[in-house]
matplotlib code that plots the C-alpha trace (Angstrom):
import matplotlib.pyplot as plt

x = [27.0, 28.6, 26.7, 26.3, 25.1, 22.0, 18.1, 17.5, 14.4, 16.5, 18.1, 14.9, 15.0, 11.8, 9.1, 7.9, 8.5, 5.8, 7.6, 6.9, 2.9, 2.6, 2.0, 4.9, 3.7, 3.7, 5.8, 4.4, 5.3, 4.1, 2.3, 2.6, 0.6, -0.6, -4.6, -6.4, -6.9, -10.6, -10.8, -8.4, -10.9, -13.5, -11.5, -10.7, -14.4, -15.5, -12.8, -14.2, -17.3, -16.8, -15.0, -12.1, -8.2, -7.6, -5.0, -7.7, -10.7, -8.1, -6.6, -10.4, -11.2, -8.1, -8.9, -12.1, -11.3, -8.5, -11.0, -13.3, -10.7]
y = [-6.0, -3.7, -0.4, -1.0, 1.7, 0.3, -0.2, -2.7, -3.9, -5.3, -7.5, -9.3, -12.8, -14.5, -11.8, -10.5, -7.9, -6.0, -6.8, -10.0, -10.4, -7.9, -8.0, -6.7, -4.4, -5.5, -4.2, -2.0, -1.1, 2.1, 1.6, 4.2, 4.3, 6.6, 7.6, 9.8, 13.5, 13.1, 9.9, 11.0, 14.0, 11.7, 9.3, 12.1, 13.2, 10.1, 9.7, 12.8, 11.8, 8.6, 10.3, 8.5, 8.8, 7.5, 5.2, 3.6, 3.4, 1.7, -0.2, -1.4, -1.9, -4.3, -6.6, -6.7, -7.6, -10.3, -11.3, -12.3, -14.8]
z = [37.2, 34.7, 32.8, 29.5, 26.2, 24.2, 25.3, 27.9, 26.0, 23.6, 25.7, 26.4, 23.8, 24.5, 23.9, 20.7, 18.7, 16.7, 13.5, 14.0, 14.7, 11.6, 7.9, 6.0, 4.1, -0.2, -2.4, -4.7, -8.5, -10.5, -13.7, -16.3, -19.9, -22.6, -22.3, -24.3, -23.0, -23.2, -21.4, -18.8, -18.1, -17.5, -15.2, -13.2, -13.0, -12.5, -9.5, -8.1, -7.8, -6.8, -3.9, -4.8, -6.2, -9.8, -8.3, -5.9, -9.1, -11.6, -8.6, -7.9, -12.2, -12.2, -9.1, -10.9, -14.2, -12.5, -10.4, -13.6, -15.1]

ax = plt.figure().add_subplot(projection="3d")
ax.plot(x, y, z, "-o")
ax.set_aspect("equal")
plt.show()
């Protein structure tokens, strides 16, 4: 039996990896748009009230309004 460079756990065929009993994660794509100064004042109060990011409230509106349909 000869030495060999690498991890041994790699070698091993028939057990699983992690990758694949996992959720890849989804692929995510930014949204930019034009808002009014006054209402973007307001969505970020309301966000900070609600304890929450202005991604994760419009994230939540959308799924909501989607939902709807």
């Amino acid at each position: 039996m000869s030495l060999s460079a690498g991890r041994p756990s790699k070698n091993v065929k028939d057990q699983l990896a992690l990758s694949d009993v996992t959720d890849s994660p989804k692929k995510t794509v930014r949204v930019n748009f034009n808002l009014d100064e006054d209402k973007h004042i307001a969505l970020k109060r309301y966000a900070l009230e609600s304890r929450k990011t202005v991604t994760e409230l419009l994230t939540e509106m959308i799924e909501e309004k989607l939902v709807e349909r």
